[in-house]
C-alpha positions in Angstrom: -16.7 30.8 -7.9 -15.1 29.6 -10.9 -12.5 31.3 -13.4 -13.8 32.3 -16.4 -10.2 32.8 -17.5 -6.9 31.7 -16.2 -3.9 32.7 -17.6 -0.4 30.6 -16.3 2.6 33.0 -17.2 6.1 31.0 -16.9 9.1 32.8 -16.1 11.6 30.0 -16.7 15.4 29.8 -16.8 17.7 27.1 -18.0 18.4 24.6 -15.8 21.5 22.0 -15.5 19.7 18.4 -16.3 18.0 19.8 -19.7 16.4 22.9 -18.9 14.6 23.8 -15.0 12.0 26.1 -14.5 12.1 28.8 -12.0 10.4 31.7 -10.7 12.3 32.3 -7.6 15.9 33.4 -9.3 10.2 37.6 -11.4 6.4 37.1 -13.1 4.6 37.4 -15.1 10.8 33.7 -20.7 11.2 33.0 -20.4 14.9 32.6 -18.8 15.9 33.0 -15.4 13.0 32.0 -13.7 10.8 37.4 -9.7 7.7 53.8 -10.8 9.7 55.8 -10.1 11.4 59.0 -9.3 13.5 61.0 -11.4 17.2 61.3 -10.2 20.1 62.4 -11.3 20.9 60.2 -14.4 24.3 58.3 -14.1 26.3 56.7 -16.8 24.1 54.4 -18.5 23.6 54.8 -21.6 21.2 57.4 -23.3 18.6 56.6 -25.2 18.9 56.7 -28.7 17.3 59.5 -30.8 13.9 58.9 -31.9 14.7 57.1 -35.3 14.0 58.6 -38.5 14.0 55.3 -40.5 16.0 52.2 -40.4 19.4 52.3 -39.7 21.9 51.8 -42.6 23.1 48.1 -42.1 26.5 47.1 -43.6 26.0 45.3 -47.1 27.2 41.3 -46.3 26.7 40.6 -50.2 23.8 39.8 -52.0 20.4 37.4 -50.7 20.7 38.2 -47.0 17.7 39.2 -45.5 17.1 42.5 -43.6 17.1 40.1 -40.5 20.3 38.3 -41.4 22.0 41.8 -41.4 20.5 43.4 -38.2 21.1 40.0 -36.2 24.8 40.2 -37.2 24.7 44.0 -36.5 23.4 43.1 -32.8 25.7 40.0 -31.9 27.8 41.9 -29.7 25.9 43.5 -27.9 23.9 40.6 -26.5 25.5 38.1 -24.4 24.2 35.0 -22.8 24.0 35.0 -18.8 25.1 32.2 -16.4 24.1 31.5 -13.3 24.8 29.6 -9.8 23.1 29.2 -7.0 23.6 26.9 -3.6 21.0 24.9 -2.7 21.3 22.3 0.4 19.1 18.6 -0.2 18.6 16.0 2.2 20.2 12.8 1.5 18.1 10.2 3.7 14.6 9.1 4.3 11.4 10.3 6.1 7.7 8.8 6.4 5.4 10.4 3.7 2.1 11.9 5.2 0.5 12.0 3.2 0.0 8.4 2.1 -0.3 8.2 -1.8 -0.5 11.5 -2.4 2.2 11.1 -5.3 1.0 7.8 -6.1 3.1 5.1 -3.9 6.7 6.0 -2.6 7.6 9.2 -4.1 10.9 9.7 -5.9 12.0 6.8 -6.5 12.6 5.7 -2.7 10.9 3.6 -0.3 8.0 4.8 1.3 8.6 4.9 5.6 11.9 4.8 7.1 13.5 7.3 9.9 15.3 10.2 9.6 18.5 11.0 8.3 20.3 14.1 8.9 22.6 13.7 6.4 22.6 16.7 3.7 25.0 17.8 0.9 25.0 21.5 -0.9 24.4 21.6 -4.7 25.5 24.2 -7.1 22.4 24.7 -9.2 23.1 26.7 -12.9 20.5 28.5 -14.7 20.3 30.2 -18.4 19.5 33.3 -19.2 20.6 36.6 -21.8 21.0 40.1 -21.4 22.5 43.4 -23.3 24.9 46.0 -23.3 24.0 49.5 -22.7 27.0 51.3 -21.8 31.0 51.3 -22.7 31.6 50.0 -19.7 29.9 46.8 -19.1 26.6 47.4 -17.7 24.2 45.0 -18.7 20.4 44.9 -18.9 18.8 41.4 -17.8 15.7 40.3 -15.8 15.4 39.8 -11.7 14.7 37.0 -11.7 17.8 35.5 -13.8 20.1 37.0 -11.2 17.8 37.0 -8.0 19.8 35.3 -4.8 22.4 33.5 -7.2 26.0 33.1 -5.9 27.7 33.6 -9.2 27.3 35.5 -12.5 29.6 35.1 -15.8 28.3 36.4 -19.4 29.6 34.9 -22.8 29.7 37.4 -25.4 29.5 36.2 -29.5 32.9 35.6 -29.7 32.9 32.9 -27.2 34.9 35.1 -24.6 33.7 35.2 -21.1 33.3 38.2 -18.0 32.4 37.5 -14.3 29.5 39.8 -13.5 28.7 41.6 -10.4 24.8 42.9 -9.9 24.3 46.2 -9.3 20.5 46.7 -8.7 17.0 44.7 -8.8 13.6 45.5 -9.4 11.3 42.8 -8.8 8.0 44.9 -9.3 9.2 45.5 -13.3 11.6 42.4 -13.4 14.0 44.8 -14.6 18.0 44.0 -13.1 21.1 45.8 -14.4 24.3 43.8 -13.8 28.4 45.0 -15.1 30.2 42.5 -16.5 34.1 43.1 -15.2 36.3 42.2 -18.2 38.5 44.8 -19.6 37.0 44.7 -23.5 35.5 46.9 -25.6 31.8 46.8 -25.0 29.3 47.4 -27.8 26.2 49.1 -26.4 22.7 48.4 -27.9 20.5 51.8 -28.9 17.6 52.0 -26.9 14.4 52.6 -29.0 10.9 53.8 -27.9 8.2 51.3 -27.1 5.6 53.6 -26.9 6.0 53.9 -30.5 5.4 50.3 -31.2 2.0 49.3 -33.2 0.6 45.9 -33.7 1.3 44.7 -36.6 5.1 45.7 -36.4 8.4 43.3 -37.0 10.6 42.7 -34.4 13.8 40.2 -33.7 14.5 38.5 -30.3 18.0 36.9 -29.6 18.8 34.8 -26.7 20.0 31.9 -24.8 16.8 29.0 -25.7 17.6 25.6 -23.9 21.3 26.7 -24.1 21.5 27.5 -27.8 23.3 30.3 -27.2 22.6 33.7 -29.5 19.4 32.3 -31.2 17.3 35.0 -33.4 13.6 34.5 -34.0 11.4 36.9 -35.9 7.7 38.0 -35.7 5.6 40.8 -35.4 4.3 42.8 -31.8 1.2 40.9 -31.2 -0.3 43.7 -28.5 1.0 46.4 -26.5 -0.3 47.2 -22.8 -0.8 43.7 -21.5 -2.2 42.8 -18.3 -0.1 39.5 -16.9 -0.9 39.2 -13.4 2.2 39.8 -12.7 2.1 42.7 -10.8 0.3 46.7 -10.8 2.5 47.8 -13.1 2.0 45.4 -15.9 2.3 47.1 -19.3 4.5 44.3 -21.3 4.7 43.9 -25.2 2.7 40.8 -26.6 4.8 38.9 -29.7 4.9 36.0 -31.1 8.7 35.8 -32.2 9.8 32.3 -30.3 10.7 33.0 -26.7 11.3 30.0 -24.5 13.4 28.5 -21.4 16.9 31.0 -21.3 15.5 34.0 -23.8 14.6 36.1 -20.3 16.3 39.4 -20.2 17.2 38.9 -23.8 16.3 42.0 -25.9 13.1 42.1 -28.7 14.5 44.8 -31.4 13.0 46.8 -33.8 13.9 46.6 -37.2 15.9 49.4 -36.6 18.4 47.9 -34.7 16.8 49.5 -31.4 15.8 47.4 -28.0 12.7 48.3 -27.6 11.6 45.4 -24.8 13.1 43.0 -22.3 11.6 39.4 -23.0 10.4 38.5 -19.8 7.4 35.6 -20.0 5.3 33.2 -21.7 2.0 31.4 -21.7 2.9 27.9 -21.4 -0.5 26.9 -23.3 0.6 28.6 -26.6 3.8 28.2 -29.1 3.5 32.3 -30.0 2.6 34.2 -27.1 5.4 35.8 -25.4 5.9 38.8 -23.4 8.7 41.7 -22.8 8.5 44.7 -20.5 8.8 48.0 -22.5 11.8 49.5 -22.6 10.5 53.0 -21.6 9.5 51.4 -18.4 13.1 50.2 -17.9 14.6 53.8 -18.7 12.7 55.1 -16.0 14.7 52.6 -13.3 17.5 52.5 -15.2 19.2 55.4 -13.6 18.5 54.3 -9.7 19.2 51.3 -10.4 22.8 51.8 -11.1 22.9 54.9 -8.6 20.6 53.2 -5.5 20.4 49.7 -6.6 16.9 49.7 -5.9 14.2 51.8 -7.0 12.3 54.7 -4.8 8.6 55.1 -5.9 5.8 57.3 -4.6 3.0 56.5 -2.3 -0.7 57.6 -2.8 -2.7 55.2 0.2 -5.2 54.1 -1.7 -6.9 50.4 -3.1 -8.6 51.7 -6.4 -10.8 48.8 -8.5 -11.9 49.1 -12.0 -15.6 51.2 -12.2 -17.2 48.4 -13.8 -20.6 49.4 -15.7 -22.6 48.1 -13.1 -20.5 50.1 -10.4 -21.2 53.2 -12.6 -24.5 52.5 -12.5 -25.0 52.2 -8.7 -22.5 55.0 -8.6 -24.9 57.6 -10.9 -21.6 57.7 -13.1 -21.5 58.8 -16.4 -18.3 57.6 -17.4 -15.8 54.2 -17.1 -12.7 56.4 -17.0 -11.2 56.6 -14.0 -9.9 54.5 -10.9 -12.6 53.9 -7.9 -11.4 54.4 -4.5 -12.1 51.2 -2.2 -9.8 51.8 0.3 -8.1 54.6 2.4 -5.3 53.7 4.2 -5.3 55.8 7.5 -1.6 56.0 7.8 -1.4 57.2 4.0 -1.5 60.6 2.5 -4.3 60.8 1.2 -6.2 60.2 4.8 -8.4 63.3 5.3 -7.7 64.2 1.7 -9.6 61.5 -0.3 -12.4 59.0 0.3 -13.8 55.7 -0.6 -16.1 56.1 -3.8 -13.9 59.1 -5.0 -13.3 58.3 -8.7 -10.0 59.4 -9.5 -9.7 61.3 -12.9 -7.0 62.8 -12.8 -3.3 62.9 -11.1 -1.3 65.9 -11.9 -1.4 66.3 -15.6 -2.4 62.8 -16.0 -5.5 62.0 -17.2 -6.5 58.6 -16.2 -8.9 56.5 -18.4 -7.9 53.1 -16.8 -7.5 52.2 -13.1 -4.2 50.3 -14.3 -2.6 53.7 -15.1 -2.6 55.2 -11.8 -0.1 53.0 -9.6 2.7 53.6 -12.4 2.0 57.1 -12.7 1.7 57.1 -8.6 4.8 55.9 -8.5 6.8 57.6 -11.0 6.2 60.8 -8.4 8.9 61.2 -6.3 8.4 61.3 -2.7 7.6 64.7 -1.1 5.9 65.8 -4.5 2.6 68.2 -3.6 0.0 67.1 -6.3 -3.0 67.7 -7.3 -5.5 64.8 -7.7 -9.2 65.7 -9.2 -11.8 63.2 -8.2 -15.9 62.5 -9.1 -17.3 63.1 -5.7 -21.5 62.5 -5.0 -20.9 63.7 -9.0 -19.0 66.9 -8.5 -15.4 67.4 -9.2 -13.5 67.7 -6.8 -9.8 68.7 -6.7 -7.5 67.8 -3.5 -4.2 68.5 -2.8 -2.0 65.5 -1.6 1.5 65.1 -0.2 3.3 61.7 -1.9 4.6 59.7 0.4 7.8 57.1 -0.2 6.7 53.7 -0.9 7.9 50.7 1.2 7.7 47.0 1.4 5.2 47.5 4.5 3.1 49.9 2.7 3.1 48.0 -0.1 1.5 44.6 1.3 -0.9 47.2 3.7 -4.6 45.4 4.4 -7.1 46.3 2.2 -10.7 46.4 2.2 -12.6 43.0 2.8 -15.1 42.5 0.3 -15.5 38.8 0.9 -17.4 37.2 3.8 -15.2 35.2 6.2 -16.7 32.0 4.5 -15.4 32.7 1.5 -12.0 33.6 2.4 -8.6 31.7 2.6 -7.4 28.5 0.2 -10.4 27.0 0.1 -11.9 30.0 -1.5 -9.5 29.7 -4.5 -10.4 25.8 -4.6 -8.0 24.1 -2.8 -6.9 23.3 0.5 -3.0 23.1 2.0 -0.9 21.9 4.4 2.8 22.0 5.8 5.6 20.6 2.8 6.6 16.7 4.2 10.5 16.5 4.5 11.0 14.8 1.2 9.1 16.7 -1.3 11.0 19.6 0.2 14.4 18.3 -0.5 13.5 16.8 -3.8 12.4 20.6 -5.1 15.3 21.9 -3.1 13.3 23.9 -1.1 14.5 26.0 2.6 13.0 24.8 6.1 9.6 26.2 6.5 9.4 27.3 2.6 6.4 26.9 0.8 2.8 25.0 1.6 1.7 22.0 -0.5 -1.8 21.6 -2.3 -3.0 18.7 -0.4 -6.5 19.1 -2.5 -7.4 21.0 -5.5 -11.3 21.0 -5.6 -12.8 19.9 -9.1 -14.0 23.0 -11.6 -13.0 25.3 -9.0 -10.8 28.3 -9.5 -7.5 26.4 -9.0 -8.2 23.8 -10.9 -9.4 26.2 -13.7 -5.7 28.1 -13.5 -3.9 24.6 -14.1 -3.1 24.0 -10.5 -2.7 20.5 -9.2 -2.9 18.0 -6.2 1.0 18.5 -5.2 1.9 21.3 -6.2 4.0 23.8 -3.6 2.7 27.1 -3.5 6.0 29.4 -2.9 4.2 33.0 -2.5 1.4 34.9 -2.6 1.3 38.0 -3.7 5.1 38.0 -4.3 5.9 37.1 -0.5 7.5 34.1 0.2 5.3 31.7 2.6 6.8 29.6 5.5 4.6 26.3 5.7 0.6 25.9 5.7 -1.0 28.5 8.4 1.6 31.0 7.4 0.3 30.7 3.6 -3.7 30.5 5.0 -3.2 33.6 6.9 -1.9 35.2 3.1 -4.5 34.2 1.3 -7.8 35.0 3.9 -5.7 38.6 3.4 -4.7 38.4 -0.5 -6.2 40.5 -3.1 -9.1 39.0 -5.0 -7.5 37.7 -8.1 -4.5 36.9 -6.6 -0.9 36.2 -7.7 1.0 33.0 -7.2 3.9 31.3 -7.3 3.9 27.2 -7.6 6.7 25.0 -8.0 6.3 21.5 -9.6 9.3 18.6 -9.8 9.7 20.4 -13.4 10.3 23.7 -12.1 8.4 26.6 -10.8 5.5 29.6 -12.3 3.5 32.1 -11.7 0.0 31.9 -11.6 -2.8 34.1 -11.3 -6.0 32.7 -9.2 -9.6 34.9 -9.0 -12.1 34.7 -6.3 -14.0 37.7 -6.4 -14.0 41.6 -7.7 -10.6 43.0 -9.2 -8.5 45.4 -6.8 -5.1 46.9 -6.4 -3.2 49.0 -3.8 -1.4 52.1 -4.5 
């Protein structure tokens, strides 16, 4: 099978020697680089009123531009991020495998030689931006700027600094709030509404690019409702105002002064495609996030697909609206409620046109919530009462349906094969014991080669869980979705990566 199109999505941070890339710490900028139920909304900060028209922006004499005035409006209330994490290399020599794999004796050392045990810890740093939203100090970034790092300072516009502590993570949005702990007076951005947003419209992005700390870029909203491959509940803002290496969890403003997205990702293959996750997405986490430190989101038990014309067809469909039932999970709610081929039309008050817009609406419910979900059944409808269930990390990576033969399952049906990480490619990318599985092959014009994967390269997860050497990352990807979602790290740093093999389908 080969990819008709690949799309490579970088979530990078700022490294120490020039910039690293990383996507370890969420995808799907470009910095760092890893829905819910309603509670009880703490003390972040409310969301601005819906705006009327621009807000009034201090006169700084004459020939500024609009942008020159909102970007020194804003300054405070962004602040650059900082990060460290400890990583522990080996300092000695092992055989390579896997002959001339690299091409000779990798790394600059001798190829051969025994094994030293010798090993020294590193404090890695990494870039990345965030903003205020509160009087006291909490912070809006991405995951996977702060994810598993020791150490957290911000530097605000004035050059003054504030260790940070993080408060909660979402690695299914890329959404983390963190409170910076230095007695100051804070200066909150308004948050806008991104459901609002049209193509067409300006916006301003400021962050923390290759270390050039508070840099503003301009350009207009590109798209709205992007599909990344970076996880089900993709929705992010398309623009092409410069986001690079360190701009991740940087806000994209209106020209109202108003955040209305969290710049998150890039494609690597283009100079003006960048991504941020709306900030209506990131009001609805906001709250637990502070409050739980995690998010709690509801449970349906089903894998829906896209009804594809041809699906309709065989179906005796009328419609495309609607997300197909593939799978019923037997431990899930809807067991005895629903059933495969049901095409789901409705849930609650929701109507749903697009199969993408039922796992955020599923999980928006909270658990315990009765609900009503109206189905196409045998071309009927149907409506059946179901019972929400809580959402865990178990549920979440349940089996689904096979729809591949056996043959056609595992690496070799994304076009490569794998293999354990030798000893020194593993401490050169500063990788755990047992982490990751290297691309020993990558088969010519087959899907991995058509997503920009290559002969070397470490795969790190699949599906957004970690893998622990070659049968552990085999097993994942016989079981893996069929355009699945990866994670490769290089010697220049690490991305995400989406690889097809057949048909299109999600759990919820």
């Amino acid at each position: 099978m080969r990819a008709t199109l690949a799309m490579v999505v970088f979530f990078l941070v700022g490294g120490a020697a020039g910039v690293a890339i990383s996507a370890s710490g969420l995808v799907p900028g470009a910095g760092g680089t890893r829905v819910s139920a309603p509670v009880a909304a703490p003390a972040v900060a409310a969301p601005a009123a819906p705006s009327t028209g621009p807000t009034p922006i201090v006169n700084r004499g004459e020939g500024h531009s609009r942008f020159a005035e909102l970007a020194a409006r804003v300054a405070p209330g962004v602040v650059n991020v900082h990060t460290s994490k400890t990583v522990v290399r080996s300092l000695g020599g092992f055989g390579f495998p896997f002959g001339d794999l690299f091409g000779g004796a990798p790394f600059g050392g001798p190829g051969g030689g025994g094994p030293n045990p010798k090993t020294k810890k590193f404090s890695v740093p990494a870039l990345g931006t965030g903003f205020v939203i509160s009087a006291d100090g909490l912070i809006v970034t991405n995951n996977h700027v702060v994810e598993d790092v020791d150490k957290v300072e911000v530097i605000f516009s004035d050059g003054t600094r504030s260790q940070a502590k993080v408060i909660g993570t979402d690695p299914k949005t890329d959404v983390a709030l963190i409170r910076a702990e230095a007695k100051r007076d804070y200066v909150p951005l308004p948050l806008g509404d991104s459901d609002a947003l049209l193509p067409g419209d300006w916006v301003m992005a400021i962050g923390n690019p290759f270390g050039l700390d508070h840099t503003v870029t301009a350009g207009i909203v590109s798209a709205t409702g992007r599909d990344i491959g970076q996880g089900p509940y993709d929705d992010f803002i398309q623009t092409d105002a410069a986001i690079n290496p360190g701009n991740s969890g940087g806000p994209l403003l209106n020209m109202a002064g108003e955040v209305i997205g969290i710049n998150t990702a890039i494609n690597p293959r283009a100079n003006t495609i960048g991504f941020a996750v709306p900030i209506n997405m990131a009001k609805e986490i906001l709250p637990q996030l502070e409050e739980k430190g995690h998010v709690v989101r509801g449970w349906l038990g089903v894998g829906v697909q896209p009804l594809t014309p041809e699906l309709a067809d065989a179906l005796g469909l009328d419609t495309q609206d609607g997300a197909l039932v593939s799978q019923i999970d037997p431990a899930g709610p809807a067991q005895g409620q629903l059933e495969q081929g049901d095409l789901i039309v409705r849930f609650r008050e929701h109507a749903i046109h697009h199969m993408r817009e039922l796992p955020r609406i599923v999980a928006a419910t909270p658990p315990g919530t009765q609900v009503a979900v109206e189905v196409i059944r045998n071309g009927k409808h149907v409506t059946r009462e179901v019972k929400i269930a809580e959402l865990t990390r178990g549920k979440a990576n349940a089996p689904q349906a096979a729809t591949s033969s056996e043959d056609d399952r595992g690496s070799t049906a994304f076009g490569f094969d794998i293999s354990d990480v030798p000893d020194e490619l593993r401490a050169s990318l500063g990788l755990a014991k047992q982490e990751g599985a290297v691309l020993t092959r990558v088969y010519p014009g087959g899907p991995g080669e058509e997503a920009g994967l290559r002969r070397g390269d470490v795969l790190i997860e699949v599906v957004r869980t970690a893998v622990h050497g070659g049968l552990d990352a085999e097993k994942r990807l016989r079981d893996a979705k069929q355009k699945t979602l990866l994670v490769v790290r290089r010697e220049e740093g690490s991305f995400f990566v989406v690889v097809p093999r057949s048909g299109d389908e999600h759990q919820d």
